[in-house]
N, C-alpha and C positions, 0 to 999 in steps of 0.2 A: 670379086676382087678387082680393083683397079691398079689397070696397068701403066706402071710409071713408065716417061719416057726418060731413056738417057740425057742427061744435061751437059752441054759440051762447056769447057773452061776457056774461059782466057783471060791474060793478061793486060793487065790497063795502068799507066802511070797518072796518077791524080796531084793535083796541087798539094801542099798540106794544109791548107784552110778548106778546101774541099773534103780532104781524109777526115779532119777530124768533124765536121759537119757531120757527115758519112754515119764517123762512130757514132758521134752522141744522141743521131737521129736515132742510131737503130738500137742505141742502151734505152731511150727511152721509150721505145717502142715493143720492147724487150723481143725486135727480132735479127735476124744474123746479118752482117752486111751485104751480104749478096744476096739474100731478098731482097733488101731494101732498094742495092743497085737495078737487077732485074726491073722489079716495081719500077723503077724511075726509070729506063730504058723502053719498057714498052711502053708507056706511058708518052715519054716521048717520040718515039716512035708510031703511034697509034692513028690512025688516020681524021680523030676525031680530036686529037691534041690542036691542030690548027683551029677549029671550030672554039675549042675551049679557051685558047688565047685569045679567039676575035671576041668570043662573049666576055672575057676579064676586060679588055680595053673597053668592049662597048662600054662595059660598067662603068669604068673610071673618066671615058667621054661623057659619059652622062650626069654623072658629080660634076665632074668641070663644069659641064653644061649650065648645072644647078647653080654652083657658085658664082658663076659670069653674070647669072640671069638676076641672084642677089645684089652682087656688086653694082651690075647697071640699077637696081632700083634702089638702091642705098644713095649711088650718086646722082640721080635724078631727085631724089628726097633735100640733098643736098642743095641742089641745084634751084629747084621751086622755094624751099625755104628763103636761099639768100635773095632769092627777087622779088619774094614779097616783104620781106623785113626792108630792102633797098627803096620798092617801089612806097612801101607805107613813109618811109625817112625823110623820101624827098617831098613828099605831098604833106608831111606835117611840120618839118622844120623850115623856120623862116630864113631869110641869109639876114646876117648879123651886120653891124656899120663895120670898120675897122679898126677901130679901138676896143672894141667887144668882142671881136674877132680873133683876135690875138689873145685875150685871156679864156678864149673859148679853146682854141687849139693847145693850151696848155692845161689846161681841165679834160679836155679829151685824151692829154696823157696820160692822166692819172686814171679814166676813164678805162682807158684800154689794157692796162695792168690788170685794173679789178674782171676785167671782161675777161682776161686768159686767165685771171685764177680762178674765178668759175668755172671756165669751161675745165680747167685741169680737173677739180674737184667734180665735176658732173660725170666727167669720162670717168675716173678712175671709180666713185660708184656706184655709176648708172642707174637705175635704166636706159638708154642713148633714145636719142629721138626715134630712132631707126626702130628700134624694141615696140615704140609708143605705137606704131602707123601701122595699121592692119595692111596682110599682104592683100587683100581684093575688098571688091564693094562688101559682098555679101556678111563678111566680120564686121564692116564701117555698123552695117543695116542691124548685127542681131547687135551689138555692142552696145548704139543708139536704143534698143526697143529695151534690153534690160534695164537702161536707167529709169 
């Protein structure tokens, strides 16, 4: 037969956003609210709660970490693009006289409207360039060998 220990009481005043957390934890957990507290007290309490909040953040440093390390490759994708579409611009477009120049710059208005409504239409339904570019060589290589 096991021998219960006596369990000492006490009183605690809680928020009521907390009490009712409290209840609803423990209705759907179908147990009494002071197990539930108990649970959550030693829990807190436990000498290995420290450890397990440092491993939740590691976690969440390491997503971040992930997303930072996308984001830089996204805007480096970004960044290489616009220099070779610039650097090709300037090595194949001639400079115009100035009478040609001026109906040019107003054809590049109408130019640049069509230019953002593609690009609206492209983004809203993708694939984005970003999707297209494998993240390492090794994708570029088996990618290439499938064709």
């Amino acid at each position: 037969m096991a021998i219960r220990k006596k369990k000492a009481q006490i009183s605690v005043y809680l928020d009521p956003d907390v009490m009712t957390m409290l209840a609803d934890y423990a209705a759907r957990r179908n147990q009494s609210q002071s197990l539930v507290a108990e649970a959550a007290i030693a829990s807190f309490l436990s000498p290995d709660a420290a450890d397990r909040r440092e491993a939740a953040l590691a976690k969440r440093l390491d997503r971040l970490d992930r997303r930072l390390a996308r984001t830089e490759r996204d805007v480096g994708i970004g960044i290489e693009s616009l220099a070779v579409f610039i650097r090709f611009w300037l090595a194949t477009t001639p400079a115009l006289p100035e009478p040609a120049a001026q109906a040019a710059r107003a054809k590049a208005g109408e130019r640049y409207d069509a230019f953002v409504t593609a690009l609206g239409r492209r983004l809203a339904k993708g694939p984005t360039l970003r999707q297209e570019i494998p993240d390492d060589v090794s994708n570029v290589e088996r990618h290439n060998a499938e064709r």
